[in-house]
C-alpha positions in Angstrom: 104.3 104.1 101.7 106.4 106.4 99.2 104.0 108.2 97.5 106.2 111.2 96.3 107.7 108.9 93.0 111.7 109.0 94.3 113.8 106.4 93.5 113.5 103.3 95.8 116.2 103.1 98.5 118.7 100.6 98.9 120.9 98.8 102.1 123.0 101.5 103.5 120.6 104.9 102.0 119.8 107.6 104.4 116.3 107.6 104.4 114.7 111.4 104.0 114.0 113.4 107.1 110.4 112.6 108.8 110.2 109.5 107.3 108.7 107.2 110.2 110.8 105.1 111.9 113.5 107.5 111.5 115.5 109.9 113.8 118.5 112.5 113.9 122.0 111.0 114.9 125.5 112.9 115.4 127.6 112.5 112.2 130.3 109.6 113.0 132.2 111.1 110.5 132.9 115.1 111.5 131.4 114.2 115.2 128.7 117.3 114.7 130.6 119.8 113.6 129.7 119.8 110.2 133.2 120.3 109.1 136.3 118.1 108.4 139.6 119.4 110.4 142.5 120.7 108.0 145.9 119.7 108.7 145.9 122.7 110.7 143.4 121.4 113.1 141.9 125.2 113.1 138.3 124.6 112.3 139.1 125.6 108.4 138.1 122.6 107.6 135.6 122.0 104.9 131.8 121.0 105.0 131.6 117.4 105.8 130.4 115.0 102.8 128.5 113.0 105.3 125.9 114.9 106.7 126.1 117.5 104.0 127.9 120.1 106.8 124.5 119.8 108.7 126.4 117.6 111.6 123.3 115.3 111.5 122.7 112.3 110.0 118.9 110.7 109.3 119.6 107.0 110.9 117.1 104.5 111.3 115.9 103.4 114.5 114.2 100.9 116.3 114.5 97.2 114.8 113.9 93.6 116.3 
């Protein structure tokens, strides 16, 4: 039940963290590292837009 008012969430939104039938999951995008590569592949990268630069991702689990 959302009782905190927030907008409704759609197909495809990241649920918030504790949410039940949630978990944590390594961002597909950076792989965990919380950063996108440069050109330079020197780890100057910058914070991943993903998982905010957490490396984590809030991905529903479970199903049937």
């Amino acid at each position: 039940m959302n009782t905190t008012h927030d907008a409704p969430l759609n197909p495809g939104d990241d649920a918030p963290a504790g949410t039940p039938g949630t978990g944590e999951d390594v961002c597909p995008v950076c792989h965990g590292t919380g950063t996108l590569m440069d050109e330079d592949d020197d780890g100057g990268g910058q914070p991943c837009p993903n998982c905010g630069g957490t490396g984590v991702v809030i991905e529903g689990v479970g199903g049937g």
